[in-house]
Each structure stands twice: as structure tokens, then as C-alpha cells.
N, C-alpha and C positions, 0 to 999 in steps of 0.2 A: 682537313682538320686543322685547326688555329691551335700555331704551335702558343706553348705559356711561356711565359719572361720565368727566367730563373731569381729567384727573392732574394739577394745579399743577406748575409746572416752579419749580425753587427749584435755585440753582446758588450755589455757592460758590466767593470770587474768593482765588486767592491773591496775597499781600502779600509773602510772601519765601518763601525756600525752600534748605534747605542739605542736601547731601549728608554723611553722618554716616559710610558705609559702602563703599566699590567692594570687591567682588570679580573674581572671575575670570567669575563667570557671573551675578551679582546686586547693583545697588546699591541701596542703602536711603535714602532722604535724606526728613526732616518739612519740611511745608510748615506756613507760618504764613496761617491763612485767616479771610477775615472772612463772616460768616453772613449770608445777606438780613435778619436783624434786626438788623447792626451789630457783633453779638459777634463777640469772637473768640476762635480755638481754634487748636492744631495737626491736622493729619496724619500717621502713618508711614505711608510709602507706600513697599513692595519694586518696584523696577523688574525686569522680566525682558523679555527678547529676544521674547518668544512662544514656541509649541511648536507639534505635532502627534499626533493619536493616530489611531490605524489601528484600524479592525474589519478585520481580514484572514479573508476568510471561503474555506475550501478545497470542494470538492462543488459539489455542485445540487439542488435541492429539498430533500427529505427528508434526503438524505444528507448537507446541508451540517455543515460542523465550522470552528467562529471559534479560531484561536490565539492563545493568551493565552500571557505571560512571567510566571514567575513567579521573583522576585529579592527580594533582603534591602533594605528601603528604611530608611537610616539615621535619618533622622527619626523614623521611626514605630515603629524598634527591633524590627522583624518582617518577615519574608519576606509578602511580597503576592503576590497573583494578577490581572496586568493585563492591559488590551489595549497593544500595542506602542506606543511614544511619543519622543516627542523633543524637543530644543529648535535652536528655529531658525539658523543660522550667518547671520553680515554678510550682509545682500543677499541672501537666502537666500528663492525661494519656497515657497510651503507644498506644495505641491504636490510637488516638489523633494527637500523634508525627509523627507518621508513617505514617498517613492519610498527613499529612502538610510537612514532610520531601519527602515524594514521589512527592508531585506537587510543591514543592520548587526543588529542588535537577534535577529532569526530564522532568517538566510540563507535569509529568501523572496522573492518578486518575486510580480509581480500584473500578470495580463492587460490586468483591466480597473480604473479608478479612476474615484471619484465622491465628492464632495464633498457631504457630510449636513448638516455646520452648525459655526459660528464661536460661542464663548461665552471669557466672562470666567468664570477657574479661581475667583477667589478676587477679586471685585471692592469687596469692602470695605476692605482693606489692597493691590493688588497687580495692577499692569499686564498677568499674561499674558494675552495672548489665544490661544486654543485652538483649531484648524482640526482639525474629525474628517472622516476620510475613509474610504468604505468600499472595500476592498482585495477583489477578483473574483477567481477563478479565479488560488490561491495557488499557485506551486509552489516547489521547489526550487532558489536562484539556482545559475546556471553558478560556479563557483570563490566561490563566498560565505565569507568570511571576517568571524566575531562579533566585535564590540568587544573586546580586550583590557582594559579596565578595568572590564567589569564582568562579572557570574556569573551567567547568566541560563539558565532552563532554561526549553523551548517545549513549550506540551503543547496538545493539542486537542479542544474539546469540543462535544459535538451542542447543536441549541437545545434540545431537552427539558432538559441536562442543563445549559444555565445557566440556563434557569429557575427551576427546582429549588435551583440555586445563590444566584439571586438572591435566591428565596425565604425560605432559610435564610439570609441574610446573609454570606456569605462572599466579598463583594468589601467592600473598604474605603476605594476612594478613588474620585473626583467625576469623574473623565474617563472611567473603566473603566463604574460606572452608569450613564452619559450613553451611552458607545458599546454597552454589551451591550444598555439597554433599547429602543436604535433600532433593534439587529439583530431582537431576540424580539417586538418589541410593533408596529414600526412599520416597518418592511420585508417 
């Protein structure tokens, strides 16, 4: 067995720290930080609440079909193909989010729920942390009503055909890759 190198833990202390930005759903504030060798730098650091992303998988076996939203993401100046997502509300658990983002976001609901894995979106500039969860036996919610602010159209696809997908490159953002490749590769 190939033994592992042990990792150097190297932490870096902040000295001050000023908020530059609040918004409505993101503050921004640089920390001033001294380095284990004395020097010193800034930080930007975007603060966010956290979120959630759903693999909502409809079927069984063979038959199964994951629902992805597909909406215009301003940032990125193009309509994307995701799996369903959200961001956390005050006090708000993940668990919670993800129950309320899937019947906002799809007007689905989900039998069963299970919890795949926590990661940092973007951990070099930016506090979210991301709880994926996969969504069982999706149906139709009772009087489901979609967010009015945004344009989301729900479509649904076999695993052969995100593979295929995956393959060709046609997903473009880091929570959407993280949840279709646990559906196809690792579930």
C-alpha cells in the first residue's frame, strides 16, 4: 500500500476586515491577512447564505428520467440546463430548502430524500456551501405554483441521455456536473 505525504496545514490570520458591499442576497467585504511567513495581503471574499441543489430523479431502473430547469442565467448571458437549486432563507434547513426549492423551482415533490454530499461552490473567493440532495420517486405537487420571478422551463432526461450530454459538454456550471455525475457514474 502507497503510504500518503502528510499535507502542511498553513492558515492564514486575519488582521482587519471591512465590508465594501451588502446586498440583498450577497456581501462582499476584503480581509486584510498576514501569511505564516509574516507577509501581508488582502482577501475578496463574496459572503453568501448557502444553497441547495436537487438531482430529482422520476422512474425506476431503467426507466429512471432526472429533471433539469432550464433558465436564462444572467451572469453567464445564456440560457443553462440545470439540476433544480436554491438559496437558503434565515434559519433555514437544507433539508427544508430543497423540499421548497424543488416544488417552487418544478412544481415537484419527492417521496423519498437523501443527502449525497456538502461542497464549497467556489472556495477560493466565496463562502457558499452547497448541500446536494437526491429527490426519489418525483411527482407532480398537489396545487404547485412556480416562482413568479423567474422563467424556468422543466424537461426530462434518461441517464443514457446525460451521459451523452455530459459527454458533449452541454452542462456549464459546477453544481449541475457534481449532481448529474453522482446520478450516472455513482449511484
Amino acid at each position: 500500500m502507497k503510504e500518503q505525504k502528510r499535507v502542511k496545514t498553513v492558515s492564514e490570520r486575519t488582521v482587519a476586515s471591512q465590508r465594501v458591499f451588502a446586498g440583498r442576497l450577497l456581501t462582499v467585504r476584503v480581509d486584510d491577512v498576514t501569511l505564516e511567513d509574516g507577509r501581508r495581503t488582502t482577501r475578496e471574499i463574496v459572503e453568501h447564505p448557502g444553497a441547495v441543489a436537487i438531482v430529482a430523479v422520476q422512474g425506476e431502473g431503467n426507466a429512471q428520467r432526472v429533471a433539469l430547469v432550464r433558465q436564462f442565467r444572467k451572469a453567464a448571458e445564456q440560457f443553462l440546463l440545470e439540476i433544480p437549486a436554491g438559496t437558503l432563507e434565515q434559519d433555514e434547513e437544507p433539508l427544508a430548502c430543497a423540499q421548497r426549492e424543488l416544488r417552487e423551482e418544478t412544481g415537484l415533490v419527492a417521496r423519498h430524500w437523501a443527502h449525497l454530499q456538502t461542497f464549497y461552490t467556489a472556495p477560493g473567493f466565496c463562502t457558499e456551501k452547497m448541500w446536494l440532495y437526491l429527490a426519489q420517486d418525483v411527482q407532480p405537487a398537489p396545487e404547485s405554483r412556480v416562482a413568479d420571478d423567474e422563467q424556468i422551463e422543466v424537461c426530462f432526461y434518461s441517464r443514457a441521455q446525460v451521459r451523452e450530454m455530459l459527454r458533449s459538454g452541454q452542462f456549464h456550471d459546477a453544481k449541475t456536473l457534481v449532481g448529474l455525475l453522482w446520478w450516472v457514474y455513482a449511484l
